[in-house]
N, C-alpha and C positions, 0 to 999 in steps of 0.2 A: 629484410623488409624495411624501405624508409617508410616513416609516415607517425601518424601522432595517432594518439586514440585516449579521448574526453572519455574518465568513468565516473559513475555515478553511485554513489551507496550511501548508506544510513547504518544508524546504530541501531543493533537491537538492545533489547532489556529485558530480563529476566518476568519482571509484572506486567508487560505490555500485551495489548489485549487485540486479538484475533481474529475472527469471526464470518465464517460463511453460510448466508441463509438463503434457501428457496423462501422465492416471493412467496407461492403457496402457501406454505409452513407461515410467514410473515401475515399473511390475509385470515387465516386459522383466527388470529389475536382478535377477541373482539373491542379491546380497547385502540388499536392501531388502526382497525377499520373504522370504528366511530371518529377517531383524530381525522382520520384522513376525508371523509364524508363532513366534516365538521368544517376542515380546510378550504374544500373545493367545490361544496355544494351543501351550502349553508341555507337552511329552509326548504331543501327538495325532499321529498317524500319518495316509499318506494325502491330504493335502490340497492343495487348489488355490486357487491365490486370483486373481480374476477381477473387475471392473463390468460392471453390464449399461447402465450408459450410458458409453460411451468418449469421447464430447466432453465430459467433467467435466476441468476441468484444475485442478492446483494450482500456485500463486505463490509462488515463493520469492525475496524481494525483503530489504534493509538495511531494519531494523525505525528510526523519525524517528518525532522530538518531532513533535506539533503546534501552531501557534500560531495563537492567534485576536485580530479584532478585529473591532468595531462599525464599520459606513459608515451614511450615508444614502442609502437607495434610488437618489436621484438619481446616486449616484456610480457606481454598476453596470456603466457602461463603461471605467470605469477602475479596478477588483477588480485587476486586476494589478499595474499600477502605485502604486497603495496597498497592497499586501503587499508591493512591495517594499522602498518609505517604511516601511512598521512594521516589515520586518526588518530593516534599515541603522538604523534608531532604536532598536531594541533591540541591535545589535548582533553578529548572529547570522550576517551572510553573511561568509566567511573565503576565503581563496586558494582553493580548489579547490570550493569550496559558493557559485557564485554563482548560480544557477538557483531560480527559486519555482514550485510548482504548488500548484495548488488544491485544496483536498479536496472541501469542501462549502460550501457556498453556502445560507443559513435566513433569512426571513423572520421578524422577530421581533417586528414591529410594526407 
């Protein structure tokens, strides 16, 4: 196969933090509801605040660099093994950040 293919990963970390919530569960909070009625409707009386779609969830995850590099197609079954050669060569993985994922994966040639 000719052709190039741009990948994309980060480092993970051992204390890096997580998190998927339904909105629901989120709206439950009654300090998150007063924030947010505090935000967006300041001096309104009365109100409720609700979704009409309840599987919408929000991530609350350690905001990571990303880092990219160029392979050849051919190399495709080993994307991981080669981010982790580009991050040991740049220098990036440290005591408790030894983990690599992948973000995205393009086609660039």
């Amino acid at each position: 196969m000719d052709g190039k293919i741009m990948v994309t990963y980060k480092i993970v970390c051992k204390n890096d933090f997580n998190l998927e919530l339904p909105i629901g569960k989120l709206l439950e909070n009654e300090k998150v509801v007063r924030a947010i009625k505090n935000e967006f409707a300041k001096g309104v009386r009365n109100l409720d605040l609700f979704t009409k779609d309840s599987s919408s969830k929000i991530n609350i995850e350690t905001k990571k660099e990303l880092y990219q590099f160029e392979v050849n197609k051919d190399d495709f079954a080993d994307l991981i093994s080669l981010a982790e050669e580009d991050a040991n060569s740049r220098k990036l993985m440290k005591k408790d950040c030894s983990y690599i994922e992948l973000v995205d994966i393009q086609t660039i040639s």
